[in-house]
N, C-alpha and C positions, 0 to 999 in steps of 0.2 A: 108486305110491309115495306115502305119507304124509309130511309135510314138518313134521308140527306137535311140539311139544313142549311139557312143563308149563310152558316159561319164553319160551313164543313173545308175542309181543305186534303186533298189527298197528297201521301207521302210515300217513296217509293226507299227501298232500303237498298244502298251503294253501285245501286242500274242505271248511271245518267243517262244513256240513248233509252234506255226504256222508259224512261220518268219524261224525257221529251216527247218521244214517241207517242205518249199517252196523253201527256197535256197536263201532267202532274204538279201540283202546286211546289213542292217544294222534295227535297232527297235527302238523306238520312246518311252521312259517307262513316265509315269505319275509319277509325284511327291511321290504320295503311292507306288510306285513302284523302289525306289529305291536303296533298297539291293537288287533287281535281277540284278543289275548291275554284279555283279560278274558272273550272271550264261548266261546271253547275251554273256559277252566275251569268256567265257567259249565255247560257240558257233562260235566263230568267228564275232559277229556281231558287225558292227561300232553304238553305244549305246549312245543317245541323249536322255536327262532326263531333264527332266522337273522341275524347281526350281522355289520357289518364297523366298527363306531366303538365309540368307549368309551360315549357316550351312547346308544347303540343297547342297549347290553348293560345298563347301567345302566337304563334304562327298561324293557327285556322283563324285567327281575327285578322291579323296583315292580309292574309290571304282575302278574305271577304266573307266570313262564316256568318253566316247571320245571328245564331246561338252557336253553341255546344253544351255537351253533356259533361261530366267529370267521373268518374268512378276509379277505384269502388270508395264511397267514403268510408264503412264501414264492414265486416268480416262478411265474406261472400265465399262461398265452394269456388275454389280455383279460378280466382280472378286477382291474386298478387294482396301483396300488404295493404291494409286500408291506410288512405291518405287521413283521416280523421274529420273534425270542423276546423281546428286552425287551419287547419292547409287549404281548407276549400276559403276558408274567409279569403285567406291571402291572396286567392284566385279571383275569386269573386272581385277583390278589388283590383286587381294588375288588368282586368278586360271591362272594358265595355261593351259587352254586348251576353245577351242573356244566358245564365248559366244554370244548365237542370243537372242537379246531383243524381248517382242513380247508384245501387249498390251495397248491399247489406241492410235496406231499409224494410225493417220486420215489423217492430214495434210501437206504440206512442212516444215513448223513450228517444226514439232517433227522430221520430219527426220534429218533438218537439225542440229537439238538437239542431234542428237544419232551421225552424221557423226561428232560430236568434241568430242567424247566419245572414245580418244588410246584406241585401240586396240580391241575396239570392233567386232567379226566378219562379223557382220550383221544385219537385224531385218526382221521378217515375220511379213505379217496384209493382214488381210480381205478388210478390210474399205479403207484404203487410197487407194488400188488397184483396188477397185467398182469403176464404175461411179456411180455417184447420179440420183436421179429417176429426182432430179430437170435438170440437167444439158440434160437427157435424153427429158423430158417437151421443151425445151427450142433449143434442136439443136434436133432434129430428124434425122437430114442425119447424124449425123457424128457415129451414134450407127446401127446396124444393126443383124439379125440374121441368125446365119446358120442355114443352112439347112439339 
């Protein structure tokens, strides 16, 4: 099976000599890792940094971030106080440049929290995109696995 597409882009997570080495569209830096912001671009790579303060986010933009991430908005297992939606609004507006929430998004509930969030780009999650072991319990035909 072929998995690639005209609009595939590959992403390497906080390895910039590996993400060159390989020819990778863009690198994924962890929050500690954002003065390599400069040497990513440097590379050509499209540079997604990981934030959880307004200074963090503000600086990976000076820096040349192309996006960033925000977390946690919401209650996550050991990942610090949720910043909430005000906080992420206020975020969303002090940067220009795209902002994916990520972090305690389980339910319809929080999506629908983040989709009244202008100009938000987006949000990535684990959880909300699991089915549950209960729901799996409960409907068996409708889960099934490959082969």
């Amino acid at each position: 099976m072929q998995l690639t597409t005209k609009h595939q882009k590959r992403f390497l997570h906080s390895d910039i000599g590996l993400a060159k080495e390989l020819n990778a569209d863009g690198i994924h830096l962890r929050s500690d890792q954002i003065t390599m912001t400069t040497k990513a671009k440097k590379y050509n790579l499209y540079t997604v940094v990981s934030t959880h303060t307004m200074d963090e986010a503000l600086l990976a933009k000076k820096l040349g971030a192309d996006a960033i991430t925000y977390s946690p908005i919401f209650n996550t297992p050991h990942k610090g106080k949720p910043k909430g939606i005000e906080n992420l609004k206020s975020l969303v507006e002090a940067v220009d440049i795209p902002v994916i929430a990520l972090g305690g998004i389980v339910d319809k509930t929080h999506v629908d929290k983040l989709l009244c969030v202008p100009n938000l780009f987006g949000f990535a999650s684990i959880r909300y995109f699991q089915p549950s072991k209960v729901d799996k319990i409960k409907h068996p035909s409708n889960y099934h696995q490959d082969a």
